[in-house]
Structures are given as structure tokens and as C-alpha cells.
LUMDORO-887353 format. One line per 4 residues: their letters; for each residue z negated, x negated, y negated of N, C-alpha, C. Coordinates in steps of 0.2 Angstrom, whole numbers. Last residue first. Layout:
<recs>
a> Z:X:Y:Z:X:Y:Z:X:Y | ... .
</recs>
This chain:
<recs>
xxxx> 9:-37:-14:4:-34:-17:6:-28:-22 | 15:-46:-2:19:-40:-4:12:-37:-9 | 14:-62:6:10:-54:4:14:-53:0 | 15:-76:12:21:-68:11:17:-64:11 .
xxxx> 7:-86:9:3:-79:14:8:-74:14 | 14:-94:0:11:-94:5:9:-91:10 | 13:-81:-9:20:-86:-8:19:-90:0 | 1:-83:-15:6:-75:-12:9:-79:-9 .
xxxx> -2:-95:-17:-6:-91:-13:-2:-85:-12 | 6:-97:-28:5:-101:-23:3:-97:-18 | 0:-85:-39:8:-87:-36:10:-90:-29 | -14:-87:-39:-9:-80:-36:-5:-82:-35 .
xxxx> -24:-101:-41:-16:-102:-42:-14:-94:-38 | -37:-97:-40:-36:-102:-45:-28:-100:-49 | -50:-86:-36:-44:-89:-35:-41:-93:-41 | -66:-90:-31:-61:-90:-35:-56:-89:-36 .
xxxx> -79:-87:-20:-72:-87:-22:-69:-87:-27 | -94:-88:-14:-92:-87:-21:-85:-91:-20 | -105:-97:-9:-100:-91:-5:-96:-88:-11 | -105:-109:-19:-109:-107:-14:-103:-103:-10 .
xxxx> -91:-108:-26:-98:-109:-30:-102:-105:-26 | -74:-114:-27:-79:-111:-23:-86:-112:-29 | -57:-110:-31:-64:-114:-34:-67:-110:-29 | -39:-112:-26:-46:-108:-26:-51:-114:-27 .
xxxx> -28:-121:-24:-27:-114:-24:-35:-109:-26 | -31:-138:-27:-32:-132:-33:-27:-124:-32 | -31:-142:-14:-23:-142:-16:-24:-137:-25 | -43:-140:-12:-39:-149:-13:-33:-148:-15 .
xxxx> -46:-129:-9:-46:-131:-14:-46:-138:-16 | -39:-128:3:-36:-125:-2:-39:-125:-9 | -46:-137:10:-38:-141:12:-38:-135:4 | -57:-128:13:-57:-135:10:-50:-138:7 .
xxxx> -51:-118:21:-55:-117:14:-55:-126:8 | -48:-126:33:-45:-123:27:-45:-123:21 | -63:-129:35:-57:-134:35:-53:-131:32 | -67:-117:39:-71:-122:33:-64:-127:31 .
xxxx> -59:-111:48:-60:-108:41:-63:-112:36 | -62:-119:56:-55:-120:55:-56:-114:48 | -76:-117:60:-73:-123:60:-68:-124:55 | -75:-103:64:-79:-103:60:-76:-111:55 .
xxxx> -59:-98:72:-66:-103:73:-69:-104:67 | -52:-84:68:-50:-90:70:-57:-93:69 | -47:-71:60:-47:-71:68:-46:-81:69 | -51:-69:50:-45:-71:47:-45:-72:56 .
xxxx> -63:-64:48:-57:-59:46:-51:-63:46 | -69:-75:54:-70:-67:58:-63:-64:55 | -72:-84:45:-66:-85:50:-65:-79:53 | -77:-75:35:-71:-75:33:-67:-79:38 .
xxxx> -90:-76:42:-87:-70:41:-80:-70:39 | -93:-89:42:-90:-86:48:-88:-79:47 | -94:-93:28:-88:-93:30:-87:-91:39 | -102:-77:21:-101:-83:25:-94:-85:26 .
xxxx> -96:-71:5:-97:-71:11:-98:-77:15 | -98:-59:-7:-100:-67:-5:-99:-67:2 | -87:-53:-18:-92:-52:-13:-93:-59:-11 | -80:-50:-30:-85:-48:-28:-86:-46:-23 .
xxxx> -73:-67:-32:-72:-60:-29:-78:-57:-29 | -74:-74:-51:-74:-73:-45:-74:-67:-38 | -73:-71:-65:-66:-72:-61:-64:-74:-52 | -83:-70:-72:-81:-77:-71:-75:-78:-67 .
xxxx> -85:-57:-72:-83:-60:-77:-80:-67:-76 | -77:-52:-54:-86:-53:-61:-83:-57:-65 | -65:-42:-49:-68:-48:-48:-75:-50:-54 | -60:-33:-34:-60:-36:-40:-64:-42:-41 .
xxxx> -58:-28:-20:-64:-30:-23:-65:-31:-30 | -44:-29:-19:-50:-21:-18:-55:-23:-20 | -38:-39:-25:-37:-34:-26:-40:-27:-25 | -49:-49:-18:-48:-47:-25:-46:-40:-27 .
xxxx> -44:-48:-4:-50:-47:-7:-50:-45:-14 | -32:-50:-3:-31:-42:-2:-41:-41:-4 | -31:-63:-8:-27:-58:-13:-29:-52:-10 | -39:-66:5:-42:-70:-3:-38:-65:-8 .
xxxx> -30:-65:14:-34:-62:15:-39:-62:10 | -20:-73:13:-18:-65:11:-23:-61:12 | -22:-85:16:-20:-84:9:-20:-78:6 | -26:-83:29:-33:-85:24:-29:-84:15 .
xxxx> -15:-82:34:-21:-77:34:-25:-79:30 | -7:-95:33:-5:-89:29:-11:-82:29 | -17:-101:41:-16:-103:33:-14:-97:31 | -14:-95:53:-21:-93:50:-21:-95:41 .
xxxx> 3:-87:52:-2:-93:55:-10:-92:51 | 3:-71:60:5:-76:54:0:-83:57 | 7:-61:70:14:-65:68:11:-71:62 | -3:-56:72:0:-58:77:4:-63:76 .
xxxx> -13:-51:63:-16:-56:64:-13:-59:72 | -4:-44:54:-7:-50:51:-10:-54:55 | -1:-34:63:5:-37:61:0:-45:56 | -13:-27:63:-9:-30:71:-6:-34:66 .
xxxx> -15:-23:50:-19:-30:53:-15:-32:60 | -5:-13:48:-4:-20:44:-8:-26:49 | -12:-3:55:-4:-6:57:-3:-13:56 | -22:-2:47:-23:-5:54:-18:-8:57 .
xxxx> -16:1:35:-20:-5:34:-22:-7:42 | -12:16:40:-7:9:39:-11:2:38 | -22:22:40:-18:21:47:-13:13:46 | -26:22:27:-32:16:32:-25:16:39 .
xxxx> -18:30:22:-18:22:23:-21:20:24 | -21:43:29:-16:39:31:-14:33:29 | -34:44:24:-33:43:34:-27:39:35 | -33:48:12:-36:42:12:-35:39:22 .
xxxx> -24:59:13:-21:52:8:-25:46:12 | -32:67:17:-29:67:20:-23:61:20 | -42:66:7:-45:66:11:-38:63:17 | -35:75:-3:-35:69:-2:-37:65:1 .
xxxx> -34:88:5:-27:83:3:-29:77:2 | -48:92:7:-43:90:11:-36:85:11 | -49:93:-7:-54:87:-4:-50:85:2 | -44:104:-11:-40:97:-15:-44:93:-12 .
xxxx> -44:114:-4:-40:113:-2:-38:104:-5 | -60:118:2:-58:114:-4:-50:110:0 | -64:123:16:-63:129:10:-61:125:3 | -64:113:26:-61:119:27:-59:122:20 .
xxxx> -73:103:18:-65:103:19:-62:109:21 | -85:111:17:-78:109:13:-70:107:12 | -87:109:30:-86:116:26:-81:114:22 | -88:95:33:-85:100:37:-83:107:31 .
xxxx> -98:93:24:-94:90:24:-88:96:29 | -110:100:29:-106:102:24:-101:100:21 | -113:94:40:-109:103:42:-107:105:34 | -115:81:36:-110:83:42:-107:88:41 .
xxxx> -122:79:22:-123:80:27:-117:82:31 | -119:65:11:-117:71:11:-119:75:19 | -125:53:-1:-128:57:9:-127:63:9 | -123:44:-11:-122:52:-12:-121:53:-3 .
xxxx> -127:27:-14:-124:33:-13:-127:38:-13 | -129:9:-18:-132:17:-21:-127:21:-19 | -135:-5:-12:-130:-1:-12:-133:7:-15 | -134:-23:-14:-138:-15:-16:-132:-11:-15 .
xxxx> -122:-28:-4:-126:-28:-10:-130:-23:-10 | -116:-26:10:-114:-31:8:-119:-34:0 | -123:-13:21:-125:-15:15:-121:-24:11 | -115:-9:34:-120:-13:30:-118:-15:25 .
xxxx> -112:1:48:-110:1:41:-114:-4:39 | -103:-1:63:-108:-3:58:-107:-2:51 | -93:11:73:-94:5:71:-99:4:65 | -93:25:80:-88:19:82:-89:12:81 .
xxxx> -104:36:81:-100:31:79:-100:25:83 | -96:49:93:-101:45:91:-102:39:86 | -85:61:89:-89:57:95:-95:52:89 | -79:72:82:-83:73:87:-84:66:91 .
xxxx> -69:66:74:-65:67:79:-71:70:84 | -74:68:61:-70:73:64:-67:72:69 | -86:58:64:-86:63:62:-79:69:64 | -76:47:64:-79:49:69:-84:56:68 .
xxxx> -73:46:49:-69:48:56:-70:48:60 | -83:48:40:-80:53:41:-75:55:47 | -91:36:34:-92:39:42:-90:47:42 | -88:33:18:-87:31:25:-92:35:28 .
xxxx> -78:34:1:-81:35:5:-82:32:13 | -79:25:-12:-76:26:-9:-81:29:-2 | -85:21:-27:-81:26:-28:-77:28:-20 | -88:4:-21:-90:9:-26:-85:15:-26 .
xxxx> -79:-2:-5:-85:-2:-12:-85:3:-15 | -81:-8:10:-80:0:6:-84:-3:0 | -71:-17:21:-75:-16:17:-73:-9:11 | -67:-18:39:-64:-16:32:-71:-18:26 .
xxxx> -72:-23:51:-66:-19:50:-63:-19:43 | -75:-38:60:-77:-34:52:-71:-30:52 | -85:-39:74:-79:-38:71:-78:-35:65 | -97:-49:81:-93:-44:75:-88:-47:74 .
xxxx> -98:-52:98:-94:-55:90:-94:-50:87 | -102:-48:111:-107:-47:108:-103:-52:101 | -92:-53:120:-99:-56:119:-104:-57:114 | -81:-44:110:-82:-43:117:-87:-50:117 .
xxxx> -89:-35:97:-82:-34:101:-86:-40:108 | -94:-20:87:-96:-28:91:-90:-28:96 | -87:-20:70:-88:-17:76:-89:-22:79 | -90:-15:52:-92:-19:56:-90:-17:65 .
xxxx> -87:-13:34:-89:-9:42:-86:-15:47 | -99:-15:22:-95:-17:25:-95:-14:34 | -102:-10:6:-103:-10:11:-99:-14:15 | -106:-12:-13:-101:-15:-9:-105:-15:-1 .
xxxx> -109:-2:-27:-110:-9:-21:-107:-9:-17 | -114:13:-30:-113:8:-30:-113:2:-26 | -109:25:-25:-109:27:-32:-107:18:-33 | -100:31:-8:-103:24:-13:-102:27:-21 .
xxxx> -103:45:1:-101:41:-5:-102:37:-9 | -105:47:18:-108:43:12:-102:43:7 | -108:59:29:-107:53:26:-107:52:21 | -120:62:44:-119:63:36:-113:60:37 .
xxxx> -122:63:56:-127:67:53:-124:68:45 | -114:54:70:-114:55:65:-115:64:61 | -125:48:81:-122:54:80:-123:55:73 | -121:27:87:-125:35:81:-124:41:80 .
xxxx> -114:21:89:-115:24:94:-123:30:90 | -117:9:76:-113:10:82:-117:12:85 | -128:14:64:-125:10:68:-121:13:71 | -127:16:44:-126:19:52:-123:12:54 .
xxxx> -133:6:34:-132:13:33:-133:18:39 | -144:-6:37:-140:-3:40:-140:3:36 | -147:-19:25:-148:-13:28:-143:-9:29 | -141:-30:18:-141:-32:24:-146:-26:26 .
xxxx> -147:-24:1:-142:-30:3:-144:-31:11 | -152:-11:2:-153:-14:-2:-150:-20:4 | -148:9:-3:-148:1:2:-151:-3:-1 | -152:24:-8:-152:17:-11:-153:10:-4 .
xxxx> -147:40:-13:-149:35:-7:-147:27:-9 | -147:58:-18:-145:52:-18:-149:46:-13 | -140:71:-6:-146:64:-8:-146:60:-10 | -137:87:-4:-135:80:-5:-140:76:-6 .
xxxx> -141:101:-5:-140:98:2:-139:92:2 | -140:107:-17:-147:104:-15:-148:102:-8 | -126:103:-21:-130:101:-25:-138:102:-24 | -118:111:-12:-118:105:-11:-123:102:-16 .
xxxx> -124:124:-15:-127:124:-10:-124:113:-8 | -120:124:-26:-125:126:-25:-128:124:-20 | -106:128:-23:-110:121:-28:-115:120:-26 | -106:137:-15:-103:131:-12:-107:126:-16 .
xxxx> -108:147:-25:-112:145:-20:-110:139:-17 | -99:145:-34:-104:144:-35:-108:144:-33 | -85:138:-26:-88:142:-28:-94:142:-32 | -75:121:-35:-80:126:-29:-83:132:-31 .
xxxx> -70:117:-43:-67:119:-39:-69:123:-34 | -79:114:-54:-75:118:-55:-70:119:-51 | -89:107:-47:-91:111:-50:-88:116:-51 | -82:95:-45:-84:100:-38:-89:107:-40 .
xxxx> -79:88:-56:-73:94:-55:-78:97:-46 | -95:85:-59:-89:88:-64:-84:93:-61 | -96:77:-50:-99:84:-50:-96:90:-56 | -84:69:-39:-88:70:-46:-89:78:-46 .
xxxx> -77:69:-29:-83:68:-29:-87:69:-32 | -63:70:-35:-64:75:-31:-73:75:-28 | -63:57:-39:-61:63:-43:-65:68:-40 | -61:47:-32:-71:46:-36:-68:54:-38 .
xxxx> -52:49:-27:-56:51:-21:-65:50:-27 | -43:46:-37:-41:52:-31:-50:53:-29 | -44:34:-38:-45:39:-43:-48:45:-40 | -40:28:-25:-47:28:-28:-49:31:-34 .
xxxx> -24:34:-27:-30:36:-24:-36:34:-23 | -23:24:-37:-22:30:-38:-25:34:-34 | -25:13:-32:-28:12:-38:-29:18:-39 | -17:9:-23:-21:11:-22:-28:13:-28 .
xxxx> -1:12:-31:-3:17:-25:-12:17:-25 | -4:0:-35:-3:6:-41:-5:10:-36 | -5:-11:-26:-9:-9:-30:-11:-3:-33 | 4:-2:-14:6:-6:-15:0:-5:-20 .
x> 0:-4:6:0:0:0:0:-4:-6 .
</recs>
């Protein structure tokens, strides 16, 4: 998805979220009843939202912070699925599929959401035709972001992964005044994302800012050179 695409449906989704328009789309019961059935809710940096294999009871709309979903793969390795920040929601797809969850929510910062309960989550999508549609926006680019990961983590070399995996941070994460990603991560979690030996990630990471593509400052990323770094990683942003 190209930036502008996703920019627009994160609109899309703080949209439909806001009490403002669920005021003015919903019944007066509906509201009512979604404004004394919610919660606000407060993580704090490495607390679980939901585990794997939880009977999913809510979902969450991030107000703030940055989560990350997580699955255990085989000897017991995290597998990072995706990251959720501010204005975006998560565990509504095993929720409609009826099964259990599938994978870990945590905390990557303080986190502050809106704990929407399951059966009223449900309702409304039935009865809120503009939560549906968008909703229905939001399934079909994660389909594609899954698509995209086969294809990143079959066809490209790990360089190219580490290149395209630093632009697809930025671009959803943005970045703090100093122009760094918002988030920190180890670098075994960044060999995790890029499917290679915690080793060959430091080593990387190293070789890329010798070559002044990215500053580092502890877990803390910079990027230096976008052009180099696309062109390297043939990302399409």
C-alpha cells in the first residue's frame, strides 16, 4: 500500500472511533450504550494486552503508544507479526473468526486505549454500516502486508530486508524530533523481522552505518540516506 493509501485509511479508522462521529452515526441507544460499556485502559512498556490462545473478550483502540503483535513459532522463537500504533486497532480477527487468539499483544511503550467489549463490537458492525466498510479496508491490507511478507522474506537478500524493513518502520511509525523511528528495538528483534541470526543483524546494522545509510543512539534508528536505502531494498513506498 502506497503511503497516501495508508495515511487515508488511518484517518479512516481514528474517524469512525471518535466520539464525535459515533455520536452522530449511532443511535442514541447504541451511543449510550457504547459509552458506558468501554474503558479507558493504560499499559505500561512490556505488559501484555492479550496472549495467545485467550478467548478473545474485547478489542482495543490505541489512543496511545505503540504495541506489537507477536506469535511463538517453532522452539518456542517470537515471531513479530506487525506493529500497532496510536489511532489503530487490534484483536478483532480472531474475534470474528470465533477462535482463540492467535498471537501476543505488547506493550512496545506506555500504551493508552479504548477496551471495546466483543458483543459490542460485533453489534456494531452489524448495525454501523461506516465501521463495517472500513473495517473491511483495514482486513484487506493487512491481507496484502501478509502477501508482501512471503514475497520479502523469500525472494530478497537479508541486506535488502534490513533496508526495507527501516523505510516500512518509519513510514508507519514515523519519527521524534530528532528524526529518529519511534520505536526501540533490540537487535534480536530486528534480526526476527528481517528472518536472520541476531549476529548477521548486528553485522549489518554495522556495515549500514559505515556506509552513512543510518545513525544509531542505543536502539534508536535513524535514517540518514532514503534514496540509497530504497534503491537497495527495491521498495516501492
Amino acid at each position: 500500500m502506497s503511503q497516501e493509501k495508508q495515511v487515508i485509511l488511518e484517518a479512516s479508522i481514528r474517524d469512525i472511533f471518535s466520539k464525535e462521529s459515533l455520536k452522530q452515526r449511532l443511535s442514541a441507544e447504541d451511543f449510550e450504550r457504547y459509552r458506558s460499556a468501554t474503558e479507558t485502559v493504560t499499559y505500561h512498556k512490556g505488559e501484555i494486552l492479550f496472549d495467545e490462545q485467550e478467548l478473545p473478550k474485547s478489542v482495543f483502540y490505541l489512543h496511545e503508544g505503540t504495541a506489537k503483535l507477536s506469535k511463538q513459532g517453532a522452539y518456542g522463537k517470537e515471531q513479530i507479526l506487525r506493529f500497532i500504533k496510536d489511532g489503530d486497532i487490534i484483536g478483532y480477527r480472531s474475534l470474528l473468526c470465533g477462535e482463540n487468539f492467535q498471537a501476543k499483544a505488547e506493550a512496545m511503550t506506555d500504551v493508552e486505549a479504548t477496551k471495546i467489549p466483543a458483543d459490542l463490537f460485533m453489534h456494531l458492525l452489524e448495525h454501523d454500516s461506516k465501521m463495517s466498510f472500513v473495517m473491511l479496508q483495514k482486513i484487506a491490507f493487512e491481507l496484502g502486508e501478509s502477501s508482501n511478507t512471503v514475497t520479502f522474506l523469500a525472494q530478497k537478500t537479508v541486506r535488502e530486508r534490513l533496508a526495507e524493513i527501516l523505510l516500512l518502520l518509519e513510514q508507519k511509525l514515523g519519527t521524534d524530533p530528532e528524526g529518529f523511528i519511534k520505536i526501540s528495538l533490540t537487535r534480536e528483534e530486528i534480526a526476527n523481522l528481517i528472518g536472520t541470526a541476531t549476529e548477521s543483524a548486528i553485522r549489518l546494522i554495522s556495515e549500514f552505518k559505515q556506509d552513512s545509510l543510518i545513525e544509531t543512539e542505543g536502539r534508536n534508528i535513524r535514517i540518514l540516506n532514503h534514496e540509497k536505502l530504497i534503491k537497495l531494498g527495491h521498495v516501492v513506498l
